[in-house]
Kinemage of the C-alpha trace (Angstrom):
@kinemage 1
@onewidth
@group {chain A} dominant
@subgroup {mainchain}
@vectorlist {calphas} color= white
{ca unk a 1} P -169.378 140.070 72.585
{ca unk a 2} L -167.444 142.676 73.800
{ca unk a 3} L -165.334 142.257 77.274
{ca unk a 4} L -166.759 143.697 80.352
{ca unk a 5} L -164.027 146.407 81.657
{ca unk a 6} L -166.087 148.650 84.507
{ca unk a 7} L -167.043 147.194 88.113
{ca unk a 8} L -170.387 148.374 87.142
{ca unk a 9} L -170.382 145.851 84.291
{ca unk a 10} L -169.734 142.900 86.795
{ca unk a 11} L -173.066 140.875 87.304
{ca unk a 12} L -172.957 141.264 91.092
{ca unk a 13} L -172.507 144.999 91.027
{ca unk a 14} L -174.192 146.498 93.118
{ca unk a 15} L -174.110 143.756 96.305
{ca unk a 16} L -170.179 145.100 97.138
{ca unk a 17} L -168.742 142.183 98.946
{ca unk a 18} L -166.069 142.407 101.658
{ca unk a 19} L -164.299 140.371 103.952
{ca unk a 20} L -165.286 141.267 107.802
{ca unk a 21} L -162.956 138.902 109.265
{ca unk a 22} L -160.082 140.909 107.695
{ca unk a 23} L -161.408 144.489 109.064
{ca unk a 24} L -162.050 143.422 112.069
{ca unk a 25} L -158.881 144.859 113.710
{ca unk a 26} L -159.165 148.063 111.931
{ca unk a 27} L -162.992 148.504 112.632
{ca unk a 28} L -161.905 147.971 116.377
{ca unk a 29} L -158.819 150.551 116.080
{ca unk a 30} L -161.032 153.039 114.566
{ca unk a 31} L -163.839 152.741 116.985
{ca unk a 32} L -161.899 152.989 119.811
{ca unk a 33} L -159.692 156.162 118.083
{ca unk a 34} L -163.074 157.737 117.460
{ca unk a 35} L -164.589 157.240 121.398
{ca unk a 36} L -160.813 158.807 122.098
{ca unk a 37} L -161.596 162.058 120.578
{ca unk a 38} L -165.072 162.193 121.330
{ca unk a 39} L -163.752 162.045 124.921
{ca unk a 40} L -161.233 164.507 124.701
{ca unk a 41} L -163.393 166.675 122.865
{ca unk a 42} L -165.430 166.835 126.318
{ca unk a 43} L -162.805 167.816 128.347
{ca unk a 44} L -161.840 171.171 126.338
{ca unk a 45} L -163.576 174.647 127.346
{ca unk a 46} L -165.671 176.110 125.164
{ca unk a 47} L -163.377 178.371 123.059
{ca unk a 48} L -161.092 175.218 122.341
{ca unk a 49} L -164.026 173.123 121.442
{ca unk a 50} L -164.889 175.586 118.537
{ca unk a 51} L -161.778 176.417 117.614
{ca unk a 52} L -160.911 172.642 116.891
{ca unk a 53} L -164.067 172.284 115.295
{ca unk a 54} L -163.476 175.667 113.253
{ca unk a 55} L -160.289 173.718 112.188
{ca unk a 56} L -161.918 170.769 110.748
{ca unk a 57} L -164.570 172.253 109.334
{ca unk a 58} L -161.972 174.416 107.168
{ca unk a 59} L -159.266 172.048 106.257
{ca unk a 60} L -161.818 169.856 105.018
{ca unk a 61} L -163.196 172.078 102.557
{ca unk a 62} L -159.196 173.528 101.419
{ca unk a 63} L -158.214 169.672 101.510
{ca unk a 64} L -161.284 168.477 99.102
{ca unk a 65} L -160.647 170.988 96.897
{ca unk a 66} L -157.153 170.583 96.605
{ca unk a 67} L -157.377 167.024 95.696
{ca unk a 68} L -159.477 168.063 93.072
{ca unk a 69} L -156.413 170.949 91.954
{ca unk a 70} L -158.490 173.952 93.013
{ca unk a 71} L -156.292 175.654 95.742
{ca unk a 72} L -158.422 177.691 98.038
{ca unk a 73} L -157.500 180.716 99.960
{ca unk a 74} L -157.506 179.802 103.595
{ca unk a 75} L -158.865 183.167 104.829
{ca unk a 76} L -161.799 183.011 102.806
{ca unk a 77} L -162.580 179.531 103.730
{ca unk a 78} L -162.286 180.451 107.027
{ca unk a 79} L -164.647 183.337 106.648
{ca unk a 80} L -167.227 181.355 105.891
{ca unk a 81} L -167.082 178.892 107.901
{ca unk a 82} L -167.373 181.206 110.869
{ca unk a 83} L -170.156 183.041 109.432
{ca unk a 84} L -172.027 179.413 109.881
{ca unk a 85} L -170.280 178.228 113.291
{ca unk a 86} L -168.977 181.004 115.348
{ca unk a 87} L -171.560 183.287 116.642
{ca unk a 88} L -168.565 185.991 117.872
{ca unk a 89} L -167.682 186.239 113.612
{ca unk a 90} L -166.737 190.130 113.031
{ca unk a 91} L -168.384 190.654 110.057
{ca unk a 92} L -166.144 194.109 109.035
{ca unk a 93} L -163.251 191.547 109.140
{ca unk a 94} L -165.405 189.002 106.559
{ca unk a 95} L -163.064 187.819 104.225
{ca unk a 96} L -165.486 185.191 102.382
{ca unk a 97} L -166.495 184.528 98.832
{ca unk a 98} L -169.886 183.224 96.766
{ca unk a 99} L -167.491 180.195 96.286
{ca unk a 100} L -166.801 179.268 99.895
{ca unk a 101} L -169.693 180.621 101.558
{ca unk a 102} L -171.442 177.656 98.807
{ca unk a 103} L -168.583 175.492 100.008
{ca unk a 104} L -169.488 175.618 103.697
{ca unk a 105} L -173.098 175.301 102.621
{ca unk a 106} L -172.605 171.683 101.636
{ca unk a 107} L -170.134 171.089 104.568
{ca unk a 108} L -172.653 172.180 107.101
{ca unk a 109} L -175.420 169.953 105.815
{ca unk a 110} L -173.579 166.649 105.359
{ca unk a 111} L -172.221 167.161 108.856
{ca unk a 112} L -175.573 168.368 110.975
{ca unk a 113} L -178.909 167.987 108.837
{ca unk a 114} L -178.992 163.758 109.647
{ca unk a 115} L -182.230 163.907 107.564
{ca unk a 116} L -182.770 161.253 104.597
{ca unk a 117} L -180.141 162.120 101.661
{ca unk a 118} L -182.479 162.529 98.582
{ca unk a 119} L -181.942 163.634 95.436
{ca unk a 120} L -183.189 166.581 95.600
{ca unk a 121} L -180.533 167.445 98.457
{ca unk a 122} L -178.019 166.205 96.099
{ca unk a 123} L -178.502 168.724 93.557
{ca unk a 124} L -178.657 171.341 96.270
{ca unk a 125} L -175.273 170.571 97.047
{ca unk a 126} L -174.660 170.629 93.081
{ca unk a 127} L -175.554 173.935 93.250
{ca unk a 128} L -173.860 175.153 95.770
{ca unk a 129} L -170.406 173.901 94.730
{ca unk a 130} L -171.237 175.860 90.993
{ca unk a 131} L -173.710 178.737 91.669
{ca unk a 132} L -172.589 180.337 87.967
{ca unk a 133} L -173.675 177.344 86.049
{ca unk a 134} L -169.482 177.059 85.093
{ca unk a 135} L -166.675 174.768 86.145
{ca unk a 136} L -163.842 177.117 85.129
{ca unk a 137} L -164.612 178.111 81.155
{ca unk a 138} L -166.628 175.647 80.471
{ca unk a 139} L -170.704 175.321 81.046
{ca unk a 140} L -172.027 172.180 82.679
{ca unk a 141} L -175.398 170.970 83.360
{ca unk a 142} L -176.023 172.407 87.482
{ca unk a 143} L -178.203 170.512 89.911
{ca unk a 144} L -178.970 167.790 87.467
{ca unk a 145} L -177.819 164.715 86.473
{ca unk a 146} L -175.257 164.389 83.339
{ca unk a 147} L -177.060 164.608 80.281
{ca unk a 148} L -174.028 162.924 78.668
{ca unk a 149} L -171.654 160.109 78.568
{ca unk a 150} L -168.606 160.312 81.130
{ca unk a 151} L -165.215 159.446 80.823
{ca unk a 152} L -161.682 159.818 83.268
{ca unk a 153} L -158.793 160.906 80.941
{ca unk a 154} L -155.511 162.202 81.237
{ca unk a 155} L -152.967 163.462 78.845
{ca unk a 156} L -154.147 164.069 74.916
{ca unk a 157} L -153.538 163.002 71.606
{ca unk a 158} L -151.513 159.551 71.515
{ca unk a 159} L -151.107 159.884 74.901
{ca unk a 160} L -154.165 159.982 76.055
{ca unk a 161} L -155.426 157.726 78.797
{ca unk a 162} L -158.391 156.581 80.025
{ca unk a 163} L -158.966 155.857 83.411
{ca unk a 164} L -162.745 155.333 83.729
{ca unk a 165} L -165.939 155.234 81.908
{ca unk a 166} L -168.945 155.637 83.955
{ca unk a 167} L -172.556 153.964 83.718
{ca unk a 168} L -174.480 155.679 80.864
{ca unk a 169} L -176.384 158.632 81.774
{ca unk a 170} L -179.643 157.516 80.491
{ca unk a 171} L -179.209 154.604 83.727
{ca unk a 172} L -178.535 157.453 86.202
{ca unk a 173} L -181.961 157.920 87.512
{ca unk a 174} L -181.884 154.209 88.589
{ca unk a 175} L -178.451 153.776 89.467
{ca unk a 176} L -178.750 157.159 91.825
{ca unk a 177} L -182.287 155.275 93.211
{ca unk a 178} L -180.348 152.280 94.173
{ca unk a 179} L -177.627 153.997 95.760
{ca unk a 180} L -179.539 156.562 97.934
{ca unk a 181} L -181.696 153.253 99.263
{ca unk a 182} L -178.662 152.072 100.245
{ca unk a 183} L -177.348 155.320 102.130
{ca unk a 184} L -180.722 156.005 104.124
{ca unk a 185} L -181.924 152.179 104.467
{ca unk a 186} L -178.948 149.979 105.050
{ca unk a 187} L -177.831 149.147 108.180
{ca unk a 188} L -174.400 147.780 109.411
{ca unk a 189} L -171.290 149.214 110.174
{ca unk a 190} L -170.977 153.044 109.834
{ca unk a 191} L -167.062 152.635 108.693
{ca unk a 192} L -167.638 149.998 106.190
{ca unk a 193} L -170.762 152.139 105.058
{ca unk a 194} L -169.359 155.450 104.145
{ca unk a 195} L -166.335 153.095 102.472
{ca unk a 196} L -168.602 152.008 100.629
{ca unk a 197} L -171.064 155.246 99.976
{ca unk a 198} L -167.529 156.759 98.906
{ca unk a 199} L -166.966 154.417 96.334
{ca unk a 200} L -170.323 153.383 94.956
{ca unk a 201} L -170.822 157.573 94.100
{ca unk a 202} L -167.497 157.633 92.548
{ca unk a 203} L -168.644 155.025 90.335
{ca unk a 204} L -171.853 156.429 89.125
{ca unk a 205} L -170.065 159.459 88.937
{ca unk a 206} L -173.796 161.096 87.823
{ca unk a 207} L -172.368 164.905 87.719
{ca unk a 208} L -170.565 166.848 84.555
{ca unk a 209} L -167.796 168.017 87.923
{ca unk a 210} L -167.781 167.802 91.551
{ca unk a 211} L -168.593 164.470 91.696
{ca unk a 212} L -165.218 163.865 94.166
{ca unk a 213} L -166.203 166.734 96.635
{ca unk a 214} L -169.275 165.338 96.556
{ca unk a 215} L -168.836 161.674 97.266
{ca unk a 216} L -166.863 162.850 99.983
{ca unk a 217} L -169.417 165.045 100.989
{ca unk a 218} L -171.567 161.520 101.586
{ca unk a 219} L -168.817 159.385 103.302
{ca unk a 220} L -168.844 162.340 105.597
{ca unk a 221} L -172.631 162.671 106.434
{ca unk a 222} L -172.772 159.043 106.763
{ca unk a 223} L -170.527 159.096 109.487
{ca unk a 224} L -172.225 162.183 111.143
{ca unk a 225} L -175.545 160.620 111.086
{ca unk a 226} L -174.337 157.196 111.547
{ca unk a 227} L -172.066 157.766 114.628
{ca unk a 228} L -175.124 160.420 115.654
{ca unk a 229} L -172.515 163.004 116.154
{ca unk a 230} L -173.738 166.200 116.543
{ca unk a 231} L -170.077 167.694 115.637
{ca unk a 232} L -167.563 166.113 113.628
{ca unk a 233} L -164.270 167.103 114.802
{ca unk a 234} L -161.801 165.435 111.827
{ca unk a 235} L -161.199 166.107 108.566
{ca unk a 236} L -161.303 162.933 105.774
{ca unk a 237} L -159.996 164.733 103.206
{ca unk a 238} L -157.021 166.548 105.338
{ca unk a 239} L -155.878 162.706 105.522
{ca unk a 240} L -157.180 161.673 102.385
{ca unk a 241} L -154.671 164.688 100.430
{ca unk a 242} L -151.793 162.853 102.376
{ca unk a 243} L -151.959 159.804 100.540
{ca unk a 244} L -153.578 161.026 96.866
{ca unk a 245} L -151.748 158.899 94.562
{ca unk a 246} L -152.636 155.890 96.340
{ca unk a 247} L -156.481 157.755 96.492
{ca unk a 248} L -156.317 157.680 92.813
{ca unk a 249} L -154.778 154.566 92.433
{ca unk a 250} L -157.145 152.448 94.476
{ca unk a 251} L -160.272 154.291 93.010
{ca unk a 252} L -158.903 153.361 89.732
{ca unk a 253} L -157.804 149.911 90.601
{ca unk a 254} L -161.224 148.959 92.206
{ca unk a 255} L -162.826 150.300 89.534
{ca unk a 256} L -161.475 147.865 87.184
{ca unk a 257} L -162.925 144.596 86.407
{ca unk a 258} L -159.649 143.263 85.239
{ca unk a 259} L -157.924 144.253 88.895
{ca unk a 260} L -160.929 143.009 90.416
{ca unk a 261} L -162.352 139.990 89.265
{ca unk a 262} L -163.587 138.929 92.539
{ca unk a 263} L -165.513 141.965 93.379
{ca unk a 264} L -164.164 142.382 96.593
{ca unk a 265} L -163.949 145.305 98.286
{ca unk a 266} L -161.943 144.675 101.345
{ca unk a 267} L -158.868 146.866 99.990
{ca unk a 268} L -160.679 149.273 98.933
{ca unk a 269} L -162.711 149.637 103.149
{ca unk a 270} L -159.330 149.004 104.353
{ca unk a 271} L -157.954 151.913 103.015
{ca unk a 272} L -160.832 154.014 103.377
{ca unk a 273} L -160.882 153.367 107.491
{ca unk a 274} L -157.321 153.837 107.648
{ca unk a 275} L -158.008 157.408 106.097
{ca unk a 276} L -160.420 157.777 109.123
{ca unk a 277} L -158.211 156.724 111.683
{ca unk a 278} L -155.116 159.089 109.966
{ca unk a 279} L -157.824 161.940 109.861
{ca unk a 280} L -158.468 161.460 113.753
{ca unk a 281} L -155.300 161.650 114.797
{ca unk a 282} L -154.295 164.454 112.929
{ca unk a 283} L -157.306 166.184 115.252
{ca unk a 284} L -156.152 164.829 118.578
{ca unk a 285} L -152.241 166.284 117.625
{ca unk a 286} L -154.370 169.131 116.681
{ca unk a 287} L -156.016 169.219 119.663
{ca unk a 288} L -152.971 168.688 122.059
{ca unk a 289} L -151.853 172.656 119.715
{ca unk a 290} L -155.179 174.019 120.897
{ca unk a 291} L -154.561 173.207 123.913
{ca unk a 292} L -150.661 173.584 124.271
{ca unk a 293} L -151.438 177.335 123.402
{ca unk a 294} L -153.939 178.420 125.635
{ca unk a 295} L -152.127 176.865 128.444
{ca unk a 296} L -148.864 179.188 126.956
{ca unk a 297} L -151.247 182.526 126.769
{ca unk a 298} L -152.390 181.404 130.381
{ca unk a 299} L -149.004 182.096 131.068
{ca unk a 300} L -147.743 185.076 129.454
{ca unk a 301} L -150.582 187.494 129.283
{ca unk a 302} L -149.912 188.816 132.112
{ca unk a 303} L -145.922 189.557 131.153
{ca unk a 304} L -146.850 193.351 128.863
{ca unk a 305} L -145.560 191.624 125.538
{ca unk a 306} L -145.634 194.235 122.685
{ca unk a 307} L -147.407 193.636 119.637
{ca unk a 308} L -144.544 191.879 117.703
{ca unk a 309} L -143.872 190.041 119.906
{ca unk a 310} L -147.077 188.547 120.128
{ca unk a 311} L -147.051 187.930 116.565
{ca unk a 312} L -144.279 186.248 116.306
{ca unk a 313} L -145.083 183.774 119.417
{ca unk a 314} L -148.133 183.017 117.782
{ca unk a 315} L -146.063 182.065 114.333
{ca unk a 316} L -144.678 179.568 116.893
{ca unk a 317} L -147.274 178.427 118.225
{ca unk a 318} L -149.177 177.829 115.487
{ca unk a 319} L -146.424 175.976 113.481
{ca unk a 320} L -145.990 173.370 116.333
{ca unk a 321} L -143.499 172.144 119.036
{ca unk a 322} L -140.705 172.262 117.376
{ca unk a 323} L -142.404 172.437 113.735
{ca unk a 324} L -141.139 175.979 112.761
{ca unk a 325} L -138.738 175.291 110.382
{ca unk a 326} L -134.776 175.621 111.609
{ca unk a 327} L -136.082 177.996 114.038
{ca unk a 328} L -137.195 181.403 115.133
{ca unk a 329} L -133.638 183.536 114.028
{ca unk a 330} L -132.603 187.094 114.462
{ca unk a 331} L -133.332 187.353 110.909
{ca unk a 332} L -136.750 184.931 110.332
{ca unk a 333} L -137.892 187.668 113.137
{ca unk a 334} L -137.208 191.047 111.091
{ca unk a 335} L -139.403 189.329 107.942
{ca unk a 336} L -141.905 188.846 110.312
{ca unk a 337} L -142.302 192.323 112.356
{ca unk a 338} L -140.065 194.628 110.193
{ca unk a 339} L -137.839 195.524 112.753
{ca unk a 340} L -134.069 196.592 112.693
{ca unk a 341} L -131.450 193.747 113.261
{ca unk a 342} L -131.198 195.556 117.070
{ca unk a 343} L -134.851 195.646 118.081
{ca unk a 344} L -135.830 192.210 117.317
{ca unk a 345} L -132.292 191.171 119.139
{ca unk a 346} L -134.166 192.947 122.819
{ca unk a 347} L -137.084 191.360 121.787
{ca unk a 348} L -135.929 188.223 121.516
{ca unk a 349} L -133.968 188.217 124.857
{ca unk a 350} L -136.953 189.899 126.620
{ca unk a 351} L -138.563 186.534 125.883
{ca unk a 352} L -136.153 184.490 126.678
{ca unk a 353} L -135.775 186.533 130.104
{ca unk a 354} L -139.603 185.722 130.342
{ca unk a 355} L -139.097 181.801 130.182
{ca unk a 356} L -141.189 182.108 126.715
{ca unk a 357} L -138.410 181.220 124.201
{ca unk a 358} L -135.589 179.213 124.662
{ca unk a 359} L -132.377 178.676 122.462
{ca unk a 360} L -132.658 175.898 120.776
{ca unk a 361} L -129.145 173.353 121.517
{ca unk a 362} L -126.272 172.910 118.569
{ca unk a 363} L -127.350 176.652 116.944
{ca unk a 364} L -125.120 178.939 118.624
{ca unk a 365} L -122.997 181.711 117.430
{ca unk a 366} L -124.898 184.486 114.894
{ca unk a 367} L -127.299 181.789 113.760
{ca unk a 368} L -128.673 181.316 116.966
{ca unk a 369} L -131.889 179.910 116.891
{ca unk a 370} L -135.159 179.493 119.662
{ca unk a 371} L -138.272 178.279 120.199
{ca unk a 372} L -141.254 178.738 122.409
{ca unk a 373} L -141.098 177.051 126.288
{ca unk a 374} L -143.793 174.192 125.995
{ca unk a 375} L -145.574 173.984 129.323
{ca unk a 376} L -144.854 170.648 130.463
């Protein structure tokens, strides 16, 4: 008899087993980080509140898609996810495409529409991700299950590897009936939930492509409907892109009977709700930027800055306290604004003289370098 290799092969798939006693200090951490940002979330004005949540929304999608080696352009995304979430969008300045307007579409339902997750809804978001029926050159069945058998490769020839061979497609409909009883029926925690949700999809893996935007697609509307939030103000994937070989490697690890004999899953939720907790504090240092620069613009709107200027502060500002890389230079100014060696030395001092810019200690002489006055 031939030797079972796939976790789907194991004869307790699909009753995932974890340890709790072992998440419990994570489950707590992540909890507690998530009622942090929640509550910070309620002390921001309006504009910051959707301009964080403008954020999210768009280095999710870039960040999904990247892990999957499609490298989006951030104006577009951007575009189209203020179409959807920012009534004030000038539409002359629209900057969107079919692609990420579809993008946004599945974004926007996983986080707000907490309705049942059916399969129907699935293949909507199928859809949207390929409206030409393509995935680069090559056609794939859209909006429907895989009509064929589905394998994880790399390299060719001799060197090829596989990685993963999913259920057979002719078990899909059943597989994909157990799983979505699971995501609108089971109750527990909603961390260890969309860990799971995450992982279960991957395995079934019941698309030709997509199925990684996707699955994280799920983990993300289970947390939405889960935690009820009416926003979600992180980004999974933004963490998730951070740490991608060990995404890969614990996807493929897990996904081996031979790694996992066991079948036990804590790892694998471990992992996964560290992810979360990573993705919420990249939003709260987010957050503190928000707010850092409206607090800065509180400041110097009144002080008749000239266009260039105002660029180049907000270069600054949006790179970070001390994030712009060696500094804002003489030179680093002039391939910003154009300007002659002279004119961007005045401006500079004129915002130093302001108390905007400061030189920054141990760069003196002709490679002086500054950066912007954090209010304190």
């Amino acid at each position: 008899m031939e030797e079972k290799k796939w976790i789907w092969e194991h004869t307790d798939y699909p009753n995932f087993q974890y340890n709790h006693t072992e998440l419990d200090t994570v489950l707590s951490q992540v909890s507690r980080n998530t009622g942090i940002l929640e509550g910070t979330i309620h002390t921001l004005n309006t504009s910051n509140t959707t301009s964080i949540q403008l954020d999210a929304a768009t280095n999710e999608i870039l960040a999904s898609s990247e892990i999957e080696g499609e490298i989006l352009n951030r104006d577009s995304v951007r575009s189209s996810v203020r179409k959807k979430l920012d009534e004030t969008f000038d539409y002359t300045n629209d900057r969107s495409t079919h692609h990420t307007d579809g993008l946004v579409d599945v974004l926007i339902d996983s986080s707000f529409n907490h309705e049942a997750l059916t399969q129907e809804r699935l293949h909507g978001w199928h859809n949207a991700l390929f409206p030409s029926g393509y995935s680069g050159m090559s056609k794939i069945d859209v909006a429907k299950y895989r009509s064929e058998e589905m394998s994880v490769v790399s390299g060719g020839g001799m060197k090829e590897k596989i990685h993963y061979i999913a259920p057979p497609h002719d078990t899909l409909t059943d597989e994909m009936h157990t799983f979505l009883e699971y995501i609108n029926h089971s109750k527990g925690n909603p961390y260890i939930k969309s860990a799971i949700a995450h992982l279960w999809f991957v395995i079934i893996h019941p698309y030709d492509d997509g199925n990684g935007r996707i699955t994280r697609a799920i983990a993300n509307y289970v947390l939405s409907k889960e935690l009820g939030l009416n926003h979600k103000y992180f980004s999974i994937s933004s963490a998730v892109i951070k740490d991608k070989k060990n995404y890969y490697d614990a996807l493929e690890k897990t996904n081996k009977i031979m790694n996992n004999k066991n079948f036990d899953f804590t790892a694998w939720v471990l992992w996964h709700t560290h992810m979360i907790n990573t993705a919420i504090n990249i939003s709260l240092e987010n957050i503190k930027a928000v707010v850092n620069k409206t607090k800065f613009w509180d400041r110097a709107r009144t002080l008749n800055l000239n266009e260039k200027q105002t660029k180049v502060l907000n270069k600054l500002l949006d790179a970070g306290e001390g994030k712009f890389e060696g500094g804002l230079t003489n030179k680093k100014y002039r391939g910003i604004t154009g300007t002659t060696q002279v004119t961007a030395s005045r401006h500079i001092k004129e915002l130093v003289d302001k108390d905007l810019l400061h030189e920054i200690e141990g760069h003196g002489g002709r490679s002086t370098c500054y950066d912007i006055v954090w209010d304190e």
